[in-house]
N, C-alpha and C positions, 0 to 999 in steps of 0.2 A: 456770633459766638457759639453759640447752639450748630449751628451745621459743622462748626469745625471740632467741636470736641464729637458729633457722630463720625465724622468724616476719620479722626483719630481712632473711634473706640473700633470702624467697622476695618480701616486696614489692621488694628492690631489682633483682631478676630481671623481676619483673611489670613495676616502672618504666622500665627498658632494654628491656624487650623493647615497651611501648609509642609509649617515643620511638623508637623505631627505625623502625615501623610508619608514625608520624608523618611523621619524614625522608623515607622511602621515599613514600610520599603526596604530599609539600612536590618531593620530585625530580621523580616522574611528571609533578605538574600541571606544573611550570617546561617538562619537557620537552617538554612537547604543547604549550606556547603557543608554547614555541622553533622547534618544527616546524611551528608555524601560520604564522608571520612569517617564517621561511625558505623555504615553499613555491617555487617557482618562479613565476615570473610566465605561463611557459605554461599550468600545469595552474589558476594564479587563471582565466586567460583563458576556458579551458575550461569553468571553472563558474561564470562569468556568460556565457558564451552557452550553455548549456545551460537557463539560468534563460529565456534569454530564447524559446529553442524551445520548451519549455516552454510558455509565455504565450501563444505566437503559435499553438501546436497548438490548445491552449485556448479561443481566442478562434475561430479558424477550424472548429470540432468544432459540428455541427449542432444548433443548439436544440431544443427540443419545448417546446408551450406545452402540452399534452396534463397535465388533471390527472392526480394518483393513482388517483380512480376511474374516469375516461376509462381510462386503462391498464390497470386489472383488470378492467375491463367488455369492452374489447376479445379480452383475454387468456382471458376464461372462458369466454365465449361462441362457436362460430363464426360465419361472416356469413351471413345467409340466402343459400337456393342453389333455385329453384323446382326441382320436381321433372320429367325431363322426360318427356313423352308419348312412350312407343314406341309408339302406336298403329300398325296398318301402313298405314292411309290418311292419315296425315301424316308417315312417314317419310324423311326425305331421302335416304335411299339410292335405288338403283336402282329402277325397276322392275317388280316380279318376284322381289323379295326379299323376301319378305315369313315366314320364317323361325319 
């Protein structure tokens, strides 16, 4: 007799304590759409032209037609550089400098 009326009291606890959970749920969402629809009309203003800076940054922001391996071939490699002649009878310095 005793386990059945715990066995009662704890699912009617488990079921309050889920609708409540529920409620609490069913509140938040109402109140974030209320606060959706109540925004201000400046801060709506704000975030359609930030959508629209956005796009325009986007669109103005420099292409590359450059593949994937054009870019890791550039990137791995450096670019040839001739080596040059310090000879002293071609050197552009002075001279008499010959060092």
């Amino acid at each position: 007799m005793r386990d059945t009326q715990y066995a009662r009291q704890n699912a009617h606890l488990l079921l309050s304590s889920a609708q409540m959970k529920v409620s609490n749920a069913q509140y938040s969402a109402s109140w974030l759409i209320s606060q959706e629809r109540n925004r201000s009309p400046v801060m709506q203003r704000i975030d359609q032209l930030e959508a629209v800076v956005m796009a325009e940054e986007a669109a103005s922001a420099p292409t590359t037609d450059a593949s994937r391996a054009q870019v890791h071939r550039s990137r791995s490699k450096p670019t040839y550089r001739p080596q040059r002649d310090y000879s002293p009878d071609q050197d552009q310095d002075e001279p008499g400098m010959d060092f």
